[in-house]
N, C-alpha and C positions, 0 to 999 in steps of 0.2 A: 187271879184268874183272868178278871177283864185286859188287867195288863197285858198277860201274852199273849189275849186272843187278837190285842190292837195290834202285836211286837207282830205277829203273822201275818196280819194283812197286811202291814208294811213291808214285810219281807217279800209277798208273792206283788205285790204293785213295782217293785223295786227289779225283780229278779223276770216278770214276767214279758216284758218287752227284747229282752235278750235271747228269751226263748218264741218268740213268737216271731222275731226279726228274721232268723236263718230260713225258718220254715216259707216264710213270705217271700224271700230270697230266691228260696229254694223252687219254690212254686213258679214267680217268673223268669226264673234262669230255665228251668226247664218247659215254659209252655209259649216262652219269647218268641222260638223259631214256628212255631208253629202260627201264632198271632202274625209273623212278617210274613209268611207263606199267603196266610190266607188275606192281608192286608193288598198285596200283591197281588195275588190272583184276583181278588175283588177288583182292583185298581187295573187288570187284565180283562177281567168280563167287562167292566162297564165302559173302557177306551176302546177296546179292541170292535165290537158294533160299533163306534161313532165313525173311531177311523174308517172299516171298512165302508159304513154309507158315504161319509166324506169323500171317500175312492171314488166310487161308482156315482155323484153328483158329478164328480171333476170331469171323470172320464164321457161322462155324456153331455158334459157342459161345452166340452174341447168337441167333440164329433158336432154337437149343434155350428160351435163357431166353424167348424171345415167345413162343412155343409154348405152353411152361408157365404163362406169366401169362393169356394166350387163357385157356386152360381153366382156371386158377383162378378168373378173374371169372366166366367160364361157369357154374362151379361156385356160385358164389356170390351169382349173378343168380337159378339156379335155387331154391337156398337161400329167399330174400328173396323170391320167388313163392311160395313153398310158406308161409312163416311168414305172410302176406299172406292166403294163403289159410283156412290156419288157423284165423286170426282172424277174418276174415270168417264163417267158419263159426262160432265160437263162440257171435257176438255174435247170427246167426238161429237159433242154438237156446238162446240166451238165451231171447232171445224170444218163442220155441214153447215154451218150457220153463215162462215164466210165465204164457202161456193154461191149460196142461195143468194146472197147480198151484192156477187160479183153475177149472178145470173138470173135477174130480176124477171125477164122473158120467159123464162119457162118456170112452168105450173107444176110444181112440184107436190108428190104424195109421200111422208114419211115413214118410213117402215124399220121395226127391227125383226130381226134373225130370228125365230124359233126353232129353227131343224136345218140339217143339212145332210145330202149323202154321203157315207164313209169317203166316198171316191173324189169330192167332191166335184162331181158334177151337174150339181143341182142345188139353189135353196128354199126355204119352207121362208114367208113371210107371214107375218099378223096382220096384216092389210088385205082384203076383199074388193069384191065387188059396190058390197056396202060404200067401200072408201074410194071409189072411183077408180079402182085398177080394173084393168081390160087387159086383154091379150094381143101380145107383139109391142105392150107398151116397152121400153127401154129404162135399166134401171141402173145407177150410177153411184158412187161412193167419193164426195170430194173433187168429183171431174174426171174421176177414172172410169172408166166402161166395166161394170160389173155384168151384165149377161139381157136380157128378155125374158117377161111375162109369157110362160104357154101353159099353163092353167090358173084357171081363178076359181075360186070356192067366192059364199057369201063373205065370210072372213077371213078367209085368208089367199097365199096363193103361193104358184110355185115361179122359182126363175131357172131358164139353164142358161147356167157360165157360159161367159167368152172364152172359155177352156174346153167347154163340153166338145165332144169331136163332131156332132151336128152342126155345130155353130159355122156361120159363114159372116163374116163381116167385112164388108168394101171399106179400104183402108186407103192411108196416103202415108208417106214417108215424110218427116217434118223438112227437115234439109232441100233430100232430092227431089223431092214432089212428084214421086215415083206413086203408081196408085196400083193397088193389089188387093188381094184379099186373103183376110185373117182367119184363118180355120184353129182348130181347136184341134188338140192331142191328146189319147189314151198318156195319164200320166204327168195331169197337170201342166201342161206345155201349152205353147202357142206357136203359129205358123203362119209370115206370111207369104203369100204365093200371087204366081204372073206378073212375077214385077220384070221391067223390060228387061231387058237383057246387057242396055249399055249403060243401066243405074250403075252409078259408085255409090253402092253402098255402106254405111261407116259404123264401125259399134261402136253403140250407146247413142243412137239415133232415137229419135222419138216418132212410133208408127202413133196416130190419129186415125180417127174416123173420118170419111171422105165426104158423106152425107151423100154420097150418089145411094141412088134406089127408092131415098125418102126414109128409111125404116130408122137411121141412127141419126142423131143430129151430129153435125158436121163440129171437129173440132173436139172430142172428148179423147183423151188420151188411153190409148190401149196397153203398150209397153213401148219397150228399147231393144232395138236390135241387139241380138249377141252375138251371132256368124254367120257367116253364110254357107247352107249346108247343098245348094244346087252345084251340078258338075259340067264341065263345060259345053257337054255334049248336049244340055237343055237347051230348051228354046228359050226359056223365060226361067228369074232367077228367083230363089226362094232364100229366104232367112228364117231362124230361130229366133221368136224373141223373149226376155223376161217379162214375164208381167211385172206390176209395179202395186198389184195388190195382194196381201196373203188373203186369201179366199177364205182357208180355215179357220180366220180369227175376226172376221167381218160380224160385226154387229148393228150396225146401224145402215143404212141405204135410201136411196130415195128413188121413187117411178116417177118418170117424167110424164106427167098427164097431157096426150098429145087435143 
């Protein structure tokens, strides 16, 4: 009897791995897909937030850097206006620099531009009373006749062009030393008039100031003959001339302080 009960347990130790193999088989074959599903989706929940944070660091790390390059060309734009400017400036008081140098005699007030009338005939200066401009002073760009002081503020003042059609200025003709005077034209022009009758007048002559009257100092250059627009029947002859200054783009000037 103990014998067979030993012959039986040897048989089920022998026999029970065989039958317990398929079932275990059986069990991960069928519960495999389900484990990679949810392997997956777990491996899905826990990337998918990093990624997305990961996103949305980038994307606001990339707007912080445009931001900042914005404003360094900004910065930098500004920069290259200013040095621009600068220079621009240097080079008109260059230029004012070697009138002043060749005309040591006169007492000169420096001024720039702030306003101007559409028309231009008229400018607005940052120069006053304060700074020694007075009225009927004469004010000049380079050696060119830019126009007369007829009001003064404490700081500032106004001038009107050798254009303006008020304007009268005693002139002389460089060549024919023909003496006449310079009136001023609705429309940015110049005129000068009572010049004798038997000038040969030539274009691209150089009209000057005569200094007759005292009011302009003698020798500042006003423009160039263009033609002659009197007819025979005048008594006395008249020219158009160019100016030799753009008005509209005058920034710098000076009042000769009489």
């Amino acid at each position: 009897m103990k014998t067979r009960y030993i012959l039986f347990i040897l048989i089920v130790l022998v026999v029970l791995p065989f039958i317990y193999r398929p079932a275990k088989d059986a069990f991960l074959f069928i519960s495999k897909p389900f484990l990679f599903v949810f392997e997956k989706s777990g491996s899905i929940l826990i990337s998918s937030p990093l990624n997305f944070f990961e996103t949305i660091y980038d994307v606001r790390n990339l707007a912080s850097k445009n931001e900042q390059l914005t404003k360094e060309i900004a910065r930098l734009e500004s920069e290259k206006a200013e040095l621009i400017e600068a220079k621009r400036e240097n080079e008109l008081l260059k230029k004012q620099l070697g009138f002043v140098q060749e005309n040591k005699q006169l007492k000169l007030i420096p001024a720039s531009v702030i306003g101007r009338a559409p028309d231009l005939q008229y400018l607005i200066l940052n120069q006053g009373s304060r700074n020694g401009v007075k009225l009927d002073q004469v004010v000049i760009s380079e050696g060119l006749l830019v126009g007369k002081i007829v009001e003064v503020n404490f700081s500032t003042s106004k001038v009107f062009l050798v254009t303006n059609p008020t304007s009268a200025v005693p002139a002389l003709t460089q060549e024919s030393r023909a003496e006449g005077l310079v009136k001023g034209e609705l429309g940015y022009g110049l005129l000068i008039e009572d010049l004798p009758k038997d000038t040969n007048l030539q274009k691209g002559e150089n009209v000057i100031t005569s200094g007759l009257g005292g009011n302009y100092p003698k020798g500042l250059l006003i423009g160039k003959i263009e033609e002659v627009v009197s007819s025979p029947a005048d008594i006395f002859q008249k020219a158009s001339l160019k100016p030799l200054l753009d008005f509209s783009k005058l920034e710098m000037v000076f009042v000769i302080n009489k």
